[in-house]
N, C-alpha and C positions, 0 to 999 in steps of 0.2 A: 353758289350759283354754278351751275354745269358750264362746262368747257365749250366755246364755239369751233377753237380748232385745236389738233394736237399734234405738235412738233415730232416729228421721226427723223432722229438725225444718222440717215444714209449715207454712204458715201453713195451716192448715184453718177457710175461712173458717164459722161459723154465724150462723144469723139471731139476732137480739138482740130481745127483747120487752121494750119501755121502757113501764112503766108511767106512764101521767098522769090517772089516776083510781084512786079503790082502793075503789070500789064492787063486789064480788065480783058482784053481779048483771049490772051492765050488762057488766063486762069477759066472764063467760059468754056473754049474749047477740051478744056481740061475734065470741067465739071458735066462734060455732055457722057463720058463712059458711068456715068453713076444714074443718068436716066432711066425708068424704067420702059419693058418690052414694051406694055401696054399699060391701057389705065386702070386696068383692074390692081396691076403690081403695084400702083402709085402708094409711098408713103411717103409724107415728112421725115427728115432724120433730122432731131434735134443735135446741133452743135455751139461748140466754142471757138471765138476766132482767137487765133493770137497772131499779132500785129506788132512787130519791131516798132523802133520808134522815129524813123523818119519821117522828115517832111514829103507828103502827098499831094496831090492836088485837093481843093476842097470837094469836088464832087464825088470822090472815089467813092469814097464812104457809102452813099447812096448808091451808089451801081454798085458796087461791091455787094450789098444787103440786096437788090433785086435780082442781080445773076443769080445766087446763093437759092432766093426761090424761086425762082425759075424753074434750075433744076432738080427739088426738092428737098432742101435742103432747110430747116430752118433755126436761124440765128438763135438762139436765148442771152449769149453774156459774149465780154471781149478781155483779153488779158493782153494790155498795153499800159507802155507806159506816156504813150503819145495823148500829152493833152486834148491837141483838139478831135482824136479818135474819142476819148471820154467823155467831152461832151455832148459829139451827135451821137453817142451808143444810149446816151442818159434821156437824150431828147427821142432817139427813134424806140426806148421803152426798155433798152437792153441791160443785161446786167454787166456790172463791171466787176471782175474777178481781180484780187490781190494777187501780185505775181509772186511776193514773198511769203507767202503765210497758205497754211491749207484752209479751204472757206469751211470745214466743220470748224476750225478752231475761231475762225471770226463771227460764228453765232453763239461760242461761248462767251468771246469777249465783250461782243453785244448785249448776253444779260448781265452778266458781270458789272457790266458800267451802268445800266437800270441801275441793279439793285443800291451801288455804290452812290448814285446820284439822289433813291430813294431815303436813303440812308442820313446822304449829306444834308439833306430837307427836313428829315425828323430831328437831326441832332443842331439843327439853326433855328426850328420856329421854336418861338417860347413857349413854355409849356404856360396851360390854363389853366388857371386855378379853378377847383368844381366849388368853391365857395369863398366869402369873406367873410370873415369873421369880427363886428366890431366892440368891444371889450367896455365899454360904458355906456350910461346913458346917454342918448341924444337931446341935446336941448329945443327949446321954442328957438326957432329961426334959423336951426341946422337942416342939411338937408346931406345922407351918405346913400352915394349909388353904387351899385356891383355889377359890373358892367360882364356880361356873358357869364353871371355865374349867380348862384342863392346866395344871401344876405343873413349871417346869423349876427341876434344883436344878444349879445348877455348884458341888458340891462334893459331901461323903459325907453317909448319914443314920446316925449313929452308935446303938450298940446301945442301946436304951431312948428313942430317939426317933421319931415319928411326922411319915409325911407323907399330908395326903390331900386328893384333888383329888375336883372334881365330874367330869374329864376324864379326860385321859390323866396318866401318871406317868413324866419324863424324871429319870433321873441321872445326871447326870456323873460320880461316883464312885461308891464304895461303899456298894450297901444293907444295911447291918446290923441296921438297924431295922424300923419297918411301915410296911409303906405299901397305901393303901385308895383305890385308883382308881374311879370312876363312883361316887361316894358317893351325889349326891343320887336314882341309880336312875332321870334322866329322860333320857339319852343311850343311845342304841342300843347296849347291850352288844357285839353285834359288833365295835364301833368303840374300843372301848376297850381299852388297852394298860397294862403298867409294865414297862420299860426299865430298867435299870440298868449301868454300865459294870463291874461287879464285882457280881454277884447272890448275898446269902448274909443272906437277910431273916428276922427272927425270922417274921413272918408277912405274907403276901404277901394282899390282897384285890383281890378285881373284882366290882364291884355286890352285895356282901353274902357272894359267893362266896368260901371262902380255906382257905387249905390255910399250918399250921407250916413251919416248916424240917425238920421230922423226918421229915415227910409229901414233901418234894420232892424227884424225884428227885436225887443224889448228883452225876453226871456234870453237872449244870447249877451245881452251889454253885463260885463263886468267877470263875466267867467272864462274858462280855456276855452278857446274854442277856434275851429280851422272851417276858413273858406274856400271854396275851390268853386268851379265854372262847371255845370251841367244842365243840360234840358235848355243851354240858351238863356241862363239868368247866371248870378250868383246863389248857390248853398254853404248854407252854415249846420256846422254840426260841431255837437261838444265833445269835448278830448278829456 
């Protein structure tokens, strides 16, 4: 799948506005020699504040960020270590810049820790088994399920017992019993089979779909033969 964006890691230097007064008044009077002549000269100049960490009053903040456009100036990030500067920078949209660490190096660290957490997820979920394999005949009144995975039996499913997979359905021997292939309904029905070495199933399903023994046709009971889902019915065809 093609890329929607693509990361270019610039240093893109901006200018940094370091406060050493927090007189709103004089810092405006200050910010008036950066207006331009006319409107035509008028740009934004993208900056960085940085802000010592004293206590303010709560509204600086806010005048601080309207003087700043006023005079054209406008905000993008803050490098403090002043809590409550960090939170109205976070609420009025601004970035918070690390005062110890260069911020290329913090968009390394940021995949870094993706991948490490992607990582820590592959290596915790259990892995799924792509099949069960069960190694005897099934009796009358057993019933074995394979839960998100095919079902293979190396032996017969006798009459009155049941096999059902979320998958495919292999037999080594003979089906006499049921068997119910794509049980859980979330596997592509086209892709789903049940196979048996001797086919003479009381009831034969595929994702909900199933047809008796009385119902199949005659020339398929008693030889190999695999069923699968197409045109909206069950088909059979001999292997």
């Amino acid at each position: 799948m093609p890329k929607s964006i693509r990361i270019q890691k610039t240093d893109f230097s901006l200018p940094v506005i370091q406060l050493v007064d927090y007189d709103i008044s004089k810092i405006s009077d200050e910010l008036k020699q950066f207006m331009p002549i006319s409107d035509k000269e008028f740009l934004s100049i993208p900056c960085v504040l940085s802000v010592e960490g004293e206590e303010l009053e709560p509204t600086f903040f806010a005048q601080l960020l309207e003087s700043l456009r006023q005079f054209g100036f406008l905000p993008v990030g803050i490098k403090t270590d002043n809590t409550s500067f960090i939170e109205q920078a976070k609420y009025a949209g601004l970035a918070v810049f690390n005062q110890k660490m260069n911020q290329l190096d913090l968009f390394d660290i940021a995949l870094q820790n993706r991948k490490n957490q992607e990582l820590e997820a592959l290596q915790e979920a259990p892995e799924t088994p792509k099949f069960l394999t069960h190694h005897r005949t099934i009796c009358s009144g057993e019933q074995v399920y394979a839960e998100d995975c095919d079902l293979i039996v190396l032996g017969d499913v006798e009459q009155g017992a049941e096999v059902i997979a979320d998958g495919n359905i292999y037999i080594g021997g003979s089906l006499l019993g049921k068997a119910y292939a794509g049980n859980s309904g979330l596997m592509n029905i086209d892709e789903i089979s049940v196979r048996a070495y001797s086919f003479e199933p009381e009831l034969v399903s595929i994702a909900g779909f199933y047809q008796l023994q009385e119902d199949i046709p005659q020339k398929y009971i008693g030889l190999s033969v695999k069923v699968s889902f197409e045109d909206q019915k069950l088909q059979y065809a001999l292997e």
